[in-house]
C-alpha positions, 0 to 999 in steps of 0.5 A: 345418733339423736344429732343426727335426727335432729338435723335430718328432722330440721331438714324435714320440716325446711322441706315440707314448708318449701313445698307448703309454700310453692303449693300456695304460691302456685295456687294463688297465682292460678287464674280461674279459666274464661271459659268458666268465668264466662258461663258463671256470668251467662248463669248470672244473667238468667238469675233474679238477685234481690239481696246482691248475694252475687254482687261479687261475680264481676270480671274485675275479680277472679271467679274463684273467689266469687261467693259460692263459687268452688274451684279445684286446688290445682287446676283453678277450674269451677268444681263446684256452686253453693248457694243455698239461701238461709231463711228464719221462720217468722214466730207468726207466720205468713210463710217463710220470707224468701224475698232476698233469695235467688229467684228466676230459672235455672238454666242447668244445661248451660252450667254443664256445658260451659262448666266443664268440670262442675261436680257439685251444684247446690241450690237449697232454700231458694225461691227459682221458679223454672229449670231449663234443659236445652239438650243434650250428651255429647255421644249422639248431639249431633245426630239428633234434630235439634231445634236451636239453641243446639247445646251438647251436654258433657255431663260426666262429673256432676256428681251432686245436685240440689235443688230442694225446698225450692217451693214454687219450682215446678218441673214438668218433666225429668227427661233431662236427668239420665244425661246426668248419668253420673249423679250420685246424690240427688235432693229434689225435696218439696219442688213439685213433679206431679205432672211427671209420671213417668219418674221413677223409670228416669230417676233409675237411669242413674245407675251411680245414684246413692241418695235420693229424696224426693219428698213431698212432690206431689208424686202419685205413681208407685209403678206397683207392676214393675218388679226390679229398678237400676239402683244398684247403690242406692243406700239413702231413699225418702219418698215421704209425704207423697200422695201413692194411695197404694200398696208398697211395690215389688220393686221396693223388696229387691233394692240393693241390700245396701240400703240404710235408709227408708223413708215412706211417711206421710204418702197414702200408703195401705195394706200389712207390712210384707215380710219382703222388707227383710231383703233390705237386711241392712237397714237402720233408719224405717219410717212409716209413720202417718199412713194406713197400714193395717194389719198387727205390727208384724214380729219379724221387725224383730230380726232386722239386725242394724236397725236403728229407727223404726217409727210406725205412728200414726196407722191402723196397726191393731193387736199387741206389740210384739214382743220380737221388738225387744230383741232389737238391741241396736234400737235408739228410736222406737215409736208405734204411737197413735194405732189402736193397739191393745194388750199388755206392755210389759218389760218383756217388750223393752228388755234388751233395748240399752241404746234407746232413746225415744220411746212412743207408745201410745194407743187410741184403744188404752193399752195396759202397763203391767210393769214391775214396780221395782224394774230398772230399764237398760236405757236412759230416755231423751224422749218419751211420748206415753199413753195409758189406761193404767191409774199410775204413772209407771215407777220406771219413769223416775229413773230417767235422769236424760229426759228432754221431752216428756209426752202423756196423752189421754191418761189418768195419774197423780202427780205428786211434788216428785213427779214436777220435780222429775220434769223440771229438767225436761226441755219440752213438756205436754201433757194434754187431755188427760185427767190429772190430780194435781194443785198447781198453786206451789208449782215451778214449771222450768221447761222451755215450752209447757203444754199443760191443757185439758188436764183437770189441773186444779189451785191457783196459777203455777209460777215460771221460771225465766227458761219458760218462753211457752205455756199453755195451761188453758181448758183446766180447772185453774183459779185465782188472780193473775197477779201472782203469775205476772206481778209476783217478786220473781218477775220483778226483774223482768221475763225476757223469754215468754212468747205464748201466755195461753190460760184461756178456760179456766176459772180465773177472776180478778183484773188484767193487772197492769204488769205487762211491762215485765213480759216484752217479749210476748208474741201471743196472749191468750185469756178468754173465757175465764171471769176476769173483769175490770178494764184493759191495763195501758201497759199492754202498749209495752208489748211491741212485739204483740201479734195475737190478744184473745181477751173474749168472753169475760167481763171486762169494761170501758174503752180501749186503751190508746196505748195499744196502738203501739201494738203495731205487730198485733194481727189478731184482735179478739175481745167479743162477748165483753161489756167494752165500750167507746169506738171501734179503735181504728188506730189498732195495727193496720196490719192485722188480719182478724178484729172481733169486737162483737158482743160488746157496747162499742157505739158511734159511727164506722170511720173510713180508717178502717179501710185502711186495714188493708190485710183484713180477712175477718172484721166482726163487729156484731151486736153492738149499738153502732150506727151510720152508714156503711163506708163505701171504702170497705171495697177497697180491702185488698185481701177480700177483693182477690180469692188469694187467702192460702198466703195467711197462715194465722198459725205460729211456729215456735222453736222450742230446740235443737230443729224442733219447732211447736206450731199453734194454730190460732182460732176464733169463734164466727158466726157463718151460716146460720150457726157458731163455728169455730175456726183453727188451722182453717182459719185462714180459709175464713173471710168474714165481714158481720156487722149483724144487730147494730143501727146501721142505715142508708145503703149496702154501699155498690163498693162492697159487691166487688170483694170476689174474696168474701166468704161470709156477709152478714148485716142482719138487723140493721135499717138498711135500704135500698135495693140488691144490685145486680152486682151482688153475682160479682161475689163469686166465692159467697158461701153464706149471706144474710141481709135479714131484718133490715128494710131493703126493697125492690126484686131479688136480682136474677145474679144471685141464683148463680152463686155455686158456692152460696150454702146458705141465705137469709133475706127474711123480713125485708120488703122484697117484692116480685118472684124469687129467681128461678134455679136449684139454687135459690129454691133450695132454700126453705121459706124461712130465708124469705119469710116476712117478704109480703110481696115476694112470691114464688117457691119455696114460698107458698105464694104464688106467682101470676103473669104481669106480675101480680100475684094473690094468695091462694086461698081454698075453701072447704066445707068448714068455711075458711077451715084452710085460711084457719089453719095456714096462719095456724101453722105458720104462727106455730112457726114464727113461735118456734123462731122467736122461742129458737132465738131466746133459747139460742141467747141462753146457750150463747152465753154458756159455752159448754152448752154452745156446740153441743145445743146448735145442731139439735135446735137447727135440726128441730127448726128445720122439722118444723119447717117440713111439718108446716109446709107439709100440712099446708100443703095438704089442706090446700 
């Protein structure tokens, strides 16, 4: 009996590997169909290929064995197309470099016609620019008038199309998609459709359709007055990141019950939560994060069943957490963060939840913890975002040994050696702007990316281990050296991980310490406003991959080590308010886009290398004693020539784990209008050229007025002349110029009155003549951007204009003799004083930067008051 079967099983396996063997014969010798050949080669020919990701779709080759390119099995005709194109983000980031993807127009109708059997089109990630759809289906082509290329379109197997994070795709119309009826899944995520109002009545045409994403593209219409839409099968549906200003519609609520997933973060949108969503009795994903929802967190999110996922952050939610979402034992994310939310949370609100594992609680208003100290929570954390009015640390949290992120915001709690011993296991640590009592000086931080800011952390610098690759401890109380951080026997073979290095205010002193060597791999460095002194070590040079030093407000001497031109990745330069002297180092990376040298003794002439810089939104070389002209080439910077500035980014974007990512915005102080102000995540929108309070003569080169992308100018107390061209009204996006305390002559030209976005001006102490330019704009001004003009007349000004023009000063006399020349220069000495007291009072604050924000508004303000008194008094006396 077992012979038997032996053989009958020898017999067996002959027979399936004959039929494994046929099969792959036959397949290998199938020969993909012309007609489909021919309409991948057309297709190819409406594509940009810069990288030759289709070099291999060539006749020579069977087309099933193009890249990309999927083919049925049995018959060998095309089923299918994918070819999304893989992009790394940059650490520092411009934007994604999508340079070597597929660019040009997708021609979709000519696939579907000549792909008679496609079934599966994937684009993703690409950079096309266009999608054309020439017409139409095949049940009523031709009966249609059709202007030529007539195309009929036999579209009844596509089934999957994606054509998302093609950023710079913009569809004007989705006509097109019902003759695709048989779209199943459809992924149009960041391409933007803000021109198509009508999508939701087309995309509902689909009466196949299961998974839709449509987020961030641009959609506005919610259609509120339709009642019920076609998706008979949807179950996946993401709406995110659109601009819906609305409440959620009524056509929502009557979704096929089927439905697991529900994405509408980021939209706009307003009013409570209806209970209505329960008709959606099967959900398991519900984001509604980063919207404005009011109202309390409604109880009845308690009885959905499956829920998984239920995110709320980041709205107006008021009152209590209910305690109904402790009931949701299937639970596994949990985050109601980032609301004014008051009351109590107790164990009573997480009771039943065994499968969490993110928790968010967080609340603008302070909420209060009244756990019991000896309760063990049913669930083991991943992540944990807490926010808390309570003076401890809740004891439940040194029972969670899954931690990878840990999160606490605007609390106050010790943190005792248990406590760094509990997060040294944690991937992600943030602690911010909370108050901390804690000594770092015999800490070892491990987490892969820790944010330790605005905490009152007190001692010398911790260490770091070698998993550390960012740090962020700025805005503490920390002191001490750097030395024992860069130069410490733990770092002495090498730290091949840390990117970001920030430790800007704080209390450090010391030198800058010349171990740089151990940290290669630093893309950002971070040290400002703290009291280190000494020079800049040469061993900065060994960190090629350099891309932002912020080394401002210390106090910090000599010249700039040569070494740092083998920085050449290095974007921003920031050592302003220092004692650093020599020339501007024109060698540094002509690539950067930020160099801050103010506030320093940099002496010598500006070399015409700096031209070179040809990336330059912000050049700041302020207060220093530099001299000579100013290089006609400045004109030529590409960046400030064209208003183009949304491509910098100034912002990094790290990848911390899993498809985690931690962005900082870089930032830097300017001088613009008038006042200090500090830019981040809006840097990028800054284009600045100051070179205020320098020796700088002849001048203002006619190359500099064609920088249309200018936003702020300011060459303020130098001894240039010459006059203000015409030209000046090329500057079309100037927001804020000063050209005061120099010796420039002639008329204001007319020009200037026309730049719209001009929101402040200083032309004071100059020897301008004639009347001031006509227009709401240039009056607009007060008299203190004119004053020390004496030949200038003309509102605001006091003086008055006379034809042929001459002018005089108007003088009245009373009574008293010349009681109202006595008290016109009374007053307007009482305001040259207050400017010369407003000044020395603004030096003091400058140099103290707790005092600095706070104390700019007040005095400007006070100046302004003067000013009004002044004017009106004289105004009344004459």
């Amino acid at each position: 009996m077992s012979k038997f079967l032996s053989q009958n099983a020898i017999i067996f396996v002959w027979l399936l590997c004959g039929i494994m063997f046929n099969t792959a014969f036959c397949s290998s010798n199938i020969r993909c169909n012309q007609q489909d050949m021919d309409g991948l080669l057309n297709f190819k020919q409406g594509v940009t290929d810069p990288s030759a990701v289709l070099s291999s779709w060539t006749s020579e080759l069977d087309c099933c064995h193009w890249k990309g390119v999927m083919c049925s099995n049995i018959t060998s005709r095309v089923t299918g197309i994918t070819l999304p194109c893989s992009t790394t983000l940059p650490i520092y980031r411009d934007e994604e470099d999508k340079s070597h993807c597929l660019t040009g127009s997708i021609h979709l109708s000519l696939l579907l016609v000549e792909l008679e059997f496609l079934d599966y089109l994937d684009f993703t990630n690409n950079d096309f620019l266009a999608l054309q759809f020439d017409y139409l289906h095949t049940h009523n082509c031709h009966s249609l008038s059709i202007p030529t290329p007539r195309l009929c379109v036999n579209s009844s197997t596509l089934r999957h199309l994606d054509l998302s994070l093609n950023w710079n795709l913009i569809i004007n119309s989705l006509q097109w998609l019902p003759y695709i009826s048989s779209l199943e899944y459809l992924n149009l995520r960041d391409i933007d459709l803000s021109m198509e109002s009508n999508w939701l009545q087309l995309v509902t045409m689909l009466p196949s359709l299961s998974f839709l994403n449509m987020r961030a593209c641009g959609l506005k219409d919610l259609s509120l007055s339709l009642q019920y839409t076609n998706f008979t099968k949807l179950e996946f549906l993401s709406l995110s990141a659109n601009e819906f200003n609305s409440e959620l519609p009524k056509w929502l609520f009557n979704l096929s019950s089927g439905i697991y997933h529900l994405d509408l973060s980021s939209s706009s949108l307003i009013g409570h939560l209806p209970k209505n969503l329960l008709n959606l009795r099967e959900l398991e994903y519900l984001n509604m994060e980063d919207n404005n929802f009011d109202g309390p967190i409604p109880d009845w999110l308690g009885h959905f069943k499956h829920l998984k996922s239920l995110i709320l952050g980041v709205n107006d939610f008021s009152g209590s957490i209910p305690t109904n979402l402790g009931n949701l034992s299937t639970l596994i994310d949990l985050d109601v963060a980032s609301n004014p939310l008051t009351g109590v949370v107790s164990e009573r609100n997480l009771a039943k939840l065994s499968k969490l594992k993110l928790l968010a609680i967080y609340s603008h208003s302070k909420l209060i913890f009244d756990f019991d100290s000896d309760w063990v929570p049913p669930f083991q954390l991943e992540e944990l975002v807490l926010g808390f009015s309570n003076p401890n640390l809740p004891t439940w949290l040194y029972t969670q040994r899954s931690l990878e992120t840990l999160t606490i915001w605007e609390s106050s709690f010790e943190a005792p050696d248990k406590f760094w011993n509990l997060v040294s296991s944690v991937i992600e640590l943030e602690l911010q702007d909370n108050l901390i009592d804690a000594n770092m000086s015999n800490v070892l931080l491990n987490s892969t990316v820790t944010v330790l800011s605005l905490n009152g952390l007190k001692g010398c610098l911790p260490q770091l281990s070698q998993q550390v690759t960012i740090v962020s401890l700025s805005n503490n109380s920390l002191s001490g050296e750097l030395s024992p951080l860069l130069c410490g026997h733990n770092v002495s073979n090498g730290k091949k991980n840390l990117l970001f290095l920030d430790i800007s205010l704080n209390n450090l002193s010391g030198g800058l310490t010349n171990c740089w060597k151990n940290w290669k791999s630093l893309v950002a460095i971070h040290l400002g406003s703290n009291n280190l002194s000494g020079k800049i070590p040469s061993s900065l040079g060994f960190l090629s991959n350099l891309t932002s030093l912020h080394l401002h407000e210390n106090k910090l001497h000599g010249d700039i080590p040569l070494s740092l031109q083998n920085c050449r990745s290095l974007l921003v330069f920031n050592v302003r308010n220092n004692q650093l002297s020599g020339n501007i180092p024109y060698w540094i990376s002509y690539g950067v886009l930020a160099l801050q040298l103010r506030s320093n003794h940099f002496s010598g002439k500006i070399s015409p290398q700096i031209c070179e810089m040809s990336s330059l939104i912000v050049l700041d070389i302020a207060q220093n004693t530099i001299s000579g002209d100013i290089p006609s080439c400045l004109g030529n910077i590409k960046t400030l020539l064209f208003n183009n500035i949304s491509r910098h980014k100034l912002s990094f974007e790290f990848p911390s784990f899993g498809d985690r990512y931690l962005i900082n915005d870089d930032n830097l102080e300017l001088v613009t209008k008038g006042q200090v102000l500090e830019y981040d995540r809006n840097l990028h929108f800054m284009t600045l050229i100051d070179m205020s309070s320098n020796n700088l003569s002849g001048t203002i080169p006619l190359q500099m007025y064609s920088l249309i992308g200018l936003h702020s100018l300011n060459l303020s107390n130098n001894k240039l002349s010459g006059k203000i061209p015409n030209e000046i009204g090329n500057m079309k996006n100037l927001e804020s110029l000063d050209f005061s305390t120099n010796q420039l002559c002639g008329e204001i030209p007319e020009s200037l009155s026309r730049l719209s976005f001009l929101g402040y001006l200083n032309l004071s102490f100059n020897n301008l003549t004639g009347k001031i330019p006509s227009g709401t704009q240039l009056q607009s001004f007060s008299a203190l951007s004119y004053m020390g003009n004496h030949d200038l007349c003309g509102l605001p000004l006091i003086k008055t204009c006379f034809p042929n023009d001459k002018h005089k000063d108007r003088e009245v006399v009373h009574e008293g003799g010349n009681q109202f020349n006595f008290l016109t220069w009374f007053y307007i000495g009482m305001e040259s004083g207050f400017v010369t007291g407003f000044l020395g009072v603004c030096c003091t604050i400058f140099l103290n930067r707790k005092l600095r924000h706070a104390s700019f508004k007040f005095l400007y303000d006070l100046k302004d008051r003067i000013h009004i008194m002044v004017v009106t008094n004289i105004n009344r006396f004459s």
